[in-house]
DODO-16530 format. One record per residue (C-alpha): residue number from 0; x, y, z. Coordinates in steps of 0.25 Angstrom, whole numbers, plus 5000, padded with zeros to 4 digits. Layout:
N
   nr     X     Y     Z
  NUM     X     Y     Z
...
END
This chain:
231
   nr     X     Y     Z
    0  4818  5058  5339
    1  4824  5067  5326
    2  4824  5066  5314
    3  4838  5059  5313
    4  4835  5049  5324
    5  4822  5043  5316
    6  4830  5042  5302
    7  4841  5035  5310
    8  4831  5024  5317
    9  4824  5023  5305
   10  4839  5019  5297
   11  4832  5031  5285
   12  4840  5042  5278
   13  4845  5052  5272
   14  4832  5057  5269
   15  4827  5060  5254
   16  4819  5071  5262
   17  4814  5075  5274
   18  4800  5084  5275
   19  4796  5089  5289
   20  4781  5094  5290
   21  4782  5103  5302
   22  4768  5104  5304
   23  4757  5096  5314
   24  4746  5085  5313
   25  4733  5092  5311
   26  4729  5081  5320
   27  4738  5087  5331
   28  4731  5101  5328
   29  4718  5095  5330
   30  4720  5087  5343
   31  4717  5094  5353
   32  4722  5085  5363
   33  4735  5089  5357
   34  4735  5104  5360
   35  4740  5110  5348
   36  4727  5118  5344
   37  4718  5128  5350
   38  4706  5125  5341
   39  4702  5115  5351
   40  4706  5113  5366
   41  4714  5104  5370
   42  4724  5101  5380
   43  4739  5110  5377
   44  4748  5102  5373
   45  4754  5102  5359
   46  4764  5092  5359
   47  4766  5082  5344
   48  4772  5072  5354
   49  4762  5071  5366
   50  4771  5063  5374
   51  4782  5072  5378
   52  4785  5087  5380
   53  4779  5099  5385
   54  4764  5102  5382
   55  4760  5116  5377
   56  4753  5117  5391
   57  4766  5116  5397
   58  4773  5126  5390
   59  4760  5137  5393
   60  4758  5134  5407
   61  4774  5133  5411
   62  4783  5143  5403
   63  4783  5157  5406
   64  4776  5167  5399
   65  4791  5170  5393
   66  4793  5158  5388
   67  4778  5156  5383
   68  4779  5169  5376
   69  4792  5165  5368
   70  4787  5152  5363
   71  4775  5159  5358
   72  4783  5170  5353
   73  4794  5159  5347
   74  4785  5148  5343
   75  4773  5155  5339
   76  4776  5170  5335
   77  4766  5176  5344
   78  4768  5190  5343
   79  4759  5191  5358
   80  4768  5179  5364
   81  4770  5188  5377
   82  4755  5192  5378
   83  4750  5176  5376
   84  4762  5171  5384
   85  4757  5180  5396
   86  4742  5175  5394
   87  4745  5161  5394
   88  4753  5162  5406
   89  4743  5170  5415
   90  4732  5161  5410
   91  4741  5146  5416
   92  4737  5135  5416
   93  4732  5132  5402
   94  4728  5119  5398
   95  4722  5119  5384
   96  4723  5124  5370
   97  4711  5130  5371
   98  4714  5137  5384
   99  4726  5143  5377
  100  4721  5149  5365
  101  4712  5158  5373
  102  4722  5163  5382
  103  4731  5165  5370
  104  4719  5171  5362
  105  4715  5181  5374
  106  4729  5185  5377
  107  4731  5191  5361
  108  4716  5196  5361
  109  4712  5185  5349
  110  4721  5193  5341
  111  4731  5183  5332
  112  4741  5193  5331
  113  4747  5200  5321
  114  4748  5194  5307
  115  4741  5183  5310
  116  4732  5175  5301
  117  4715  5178  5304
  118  4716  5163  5306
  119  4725  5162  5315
  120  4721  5160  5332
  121  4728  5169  5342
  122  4734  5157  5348
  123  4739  5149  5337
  124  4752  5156  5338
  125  4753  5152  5354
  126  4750  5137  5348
  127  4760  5136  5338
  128  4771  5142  5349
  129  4768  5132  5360
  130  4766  5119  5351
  131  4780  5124  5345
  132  4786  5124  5358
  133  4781  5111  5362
  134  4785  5103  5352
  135  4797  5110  5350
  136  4793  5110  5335
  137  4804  5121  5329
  138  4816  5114  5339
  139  4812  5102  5331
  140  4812  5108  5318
  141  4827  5113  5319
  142  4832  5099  5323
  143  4824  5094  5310
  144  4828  5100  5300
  145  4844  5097  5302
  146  4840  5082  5305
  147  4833  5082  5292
  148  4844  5087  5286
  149  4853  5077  5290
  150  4845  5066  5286
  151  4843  5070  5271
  152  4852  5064  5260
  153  4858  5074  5250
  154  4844  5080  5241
  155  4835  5077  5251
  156  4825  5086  5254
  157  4819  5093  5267
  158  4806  5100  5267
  159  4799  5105  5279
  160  4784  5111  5278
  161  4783  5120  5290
  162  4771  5127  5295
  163  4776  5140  5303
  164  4787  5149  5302
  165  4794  5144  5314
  166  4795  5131  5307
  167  4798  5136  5294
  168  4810  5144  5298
  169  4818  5135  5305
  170  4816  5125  5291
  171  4821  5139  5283
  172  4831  5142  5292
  173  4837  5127  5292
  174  4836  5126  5278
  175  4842  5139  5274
  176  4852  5137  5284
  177  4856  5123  5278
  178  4856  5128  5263
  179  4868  5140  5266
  180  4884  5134  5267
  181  4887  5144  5279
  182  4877  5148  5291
  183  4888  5158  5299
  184  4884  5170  5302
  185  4884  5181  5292
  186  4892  5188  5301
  187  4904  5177  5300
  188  4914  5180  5288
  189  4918  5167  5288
  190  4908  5155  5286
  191  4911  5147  5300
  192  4899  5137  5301
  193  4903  5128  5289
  194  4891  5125  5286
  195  4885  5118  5274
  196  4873  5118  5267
  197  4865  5106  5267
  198  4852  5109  5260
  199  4847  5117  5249
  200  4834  5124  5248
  201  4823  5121  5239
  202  4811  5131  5244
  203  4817  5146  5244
  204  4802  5149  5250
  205  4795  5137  5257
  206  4783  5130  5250
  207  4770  5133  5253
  208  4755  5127  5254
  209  4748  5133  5240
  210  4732  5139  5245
  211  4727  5126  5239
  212  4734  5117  5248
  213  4731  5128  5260
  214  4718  5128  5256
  215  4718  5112  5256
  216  4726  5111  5270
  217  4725  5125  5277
  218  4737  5120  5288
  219  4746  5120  5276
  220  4744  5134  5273
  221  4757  5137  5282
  222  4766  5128  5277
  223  4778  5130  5272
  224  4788  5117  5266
  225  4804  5121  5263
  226  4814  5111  5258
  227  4827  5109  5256
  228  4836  5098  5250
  229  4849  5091  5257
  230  4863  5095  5249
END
């Protein structure tokens, strides 16, 4: 169910402002029945709705090594996509988290790749990819942000607080998009789209988290919120 589908059930709107905080439960990240972490084992799921959809099991022992190293390369911007992709393909079936942090983790040497935080684990990268794809977390996204649109009154606000690039460009992209009259192409001489700006930006850089809130809440240290106002 949408976002324009709940409003209309619940007889509400327009909206004075619609928020979307992108980012997941710290509960979910500590469960590990639920599969999204690989600090402790647990079965590789990764789903947010456990009652439908295909598990992050499916999706490593199923798809090609093509596909596998797309969604990593894709979801999780994993410079060795190719390398893990192969690993994790020779190395089927995998049943556990744990299971595939070491395969992902021998296959790059324990090295975290280039420009990578000290902090960061080799396979964090193949997570993020796999619970991306999912969930289907970014399709999502883009079928939002114009939904919230629509449900705004004239001066409300949208704010979104993401929490990696992937998210974060599409939220710019939209918003840059809907703040500009013509979207042709440069190359057109003549303005064909008739498009009309809808929304006017009110962070030129997104706001982040000061090192006092970091230091207070270190998963807020990648957090970045934009908004917008309906015209």
């Amino acid at each position: 169910m949408d976002l324009l589908d709940v409003l209309r059930q619940a007889q509400r709107g327009p909206l004075d402002g619609v928020i979307f905080d992108l980012g997941f439960s710290s509960w979910q990240i500590e469960d590990p029945a639920r599969g999204f972490s690989f600090l402790q084992d647990g079965p590789l799921d990764m789903r947010f709705d456990t009652g439908h959809g295909a598990t992050a099991a499916d999706l490593v022992n199923q798809l090609s090594e093509d596909a596998l190293a797309q969604i990593l390369f894709d979801y999780g911007e994993e410079a060795r996509s190719r390398r893990i992709a192969r690993a994790i393909v020779a190395a089927r079936p995998i049943g556990t988290t744990g299971e595939l942090a070491r395969i992902v983790s021998a296959a790059v040497g324990g090295r975290r790749g280039a420009g990578a935080p000290a902090r960061l684990h080799p396979a964090t990268r193949t997570f993020q990819a796999l619970r991306i794809a999912v969930n289907q977390e970014l399709q999502a996204i883009a079928v939002a942000m114009p939904d919230a649109l629509a449900a705004l009154r004239t001066g409300g606000r949208l704010g979104v607080i993401a929490f990696h690039s992937l998210e974060d460009r599409i939220v710019k992209q939209f918003m840059q998009r809907e703040s500009r009259d013509c979207i042709c192409p440069p190359e057109f001489p003549v303005c064909q789209c008739d498009h009309r700006r809808s929304l006017r930006i009110l962070t030129r850089k997104p706001i982040v988290p000061s090192d006092a809130e970091i230091m207070a809440n270190p998963r807020s240290r990648s957090a970045k919120l934009r908004l917008a106002e309906k015209l």
